[in-house]
C-alpha positions in Angstrom: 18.6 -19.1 -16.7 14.9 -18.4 -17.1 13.9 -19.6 -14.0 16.3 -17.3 -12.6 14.8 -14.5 -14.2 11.2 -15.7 -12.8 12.4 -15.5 -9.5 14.6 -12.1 -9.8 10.8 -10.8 -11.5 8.6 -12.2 -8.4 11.5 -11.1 -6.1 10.7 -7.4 -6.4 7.1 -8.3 -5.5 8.1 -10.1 -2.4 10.4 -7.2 -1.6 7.4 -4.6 -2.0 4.9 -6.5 0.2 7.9 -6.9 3.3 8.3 -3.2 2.9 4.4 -2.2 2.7 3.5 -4.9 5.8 6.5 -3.3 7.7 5.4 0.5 6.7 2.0 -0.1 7.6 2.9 -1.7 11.0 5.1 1.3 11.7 2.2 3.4 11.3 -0.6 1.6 13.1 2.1 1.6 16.4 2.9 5.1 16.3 -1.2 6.1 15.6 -1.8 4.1 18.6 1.2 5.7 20.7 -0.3 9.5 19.2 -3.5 8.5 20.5 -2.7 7.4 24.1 -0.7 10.9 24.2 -3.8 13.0 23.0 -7.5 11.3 23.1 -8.9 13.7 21.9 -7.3 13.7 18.4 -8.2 9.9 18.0 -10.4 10.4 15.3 -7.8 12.8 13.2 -5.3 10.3 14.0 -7.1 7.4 12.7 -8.2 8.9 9.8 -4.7 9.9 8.6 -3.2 6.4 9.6 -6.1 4.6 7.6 -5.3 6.9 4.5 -1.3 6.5 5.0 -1.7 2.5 5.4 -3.9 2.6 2.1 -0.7 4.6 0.4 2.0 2.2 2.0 -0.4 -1.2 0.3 -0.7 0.4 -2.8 3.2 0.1 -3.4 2.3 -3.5 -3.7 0.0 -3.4 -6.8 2.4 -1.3 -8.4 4.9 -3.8 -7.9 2.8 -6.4 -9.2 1.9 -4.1 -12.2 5.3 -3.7 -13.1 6.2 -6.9 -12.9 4.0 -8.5 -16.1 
């Protein structure tokens, strides 16, 4: 039984870092897509993906904070 609860603990981790990998994916295709649709806010656009895909990570080290 306690292994079980080891793995339901590291579980949520695992769950967090799909989530964060797919959000931050999500966001580096559509700040490419903005970008090919309007050059000249490729620096804007970057800056706000680079600050969004620092947000989406940081769900991860909550998760692991949680789980000790």
């Amino acid at each position: 039984m306690n292994i079980l609860a080891e793995l339901a603990g590291n579980f949520h981790i695992g769950l967090a870092a799909l989530g964060a990998a797919i959000g931050v994916g999500l966001i580096g295709s559509k700040a490419a897509e903005a970008t090919g649709r309007n050059p000249g806010a490729a620096g804007d656009i970057r800056n706000i993906a680079i600050i969004l895909a620092a947000l989406a990570e940081g769900i991860v080290f909550f998760a692991i904070y949680l789980a000790k």
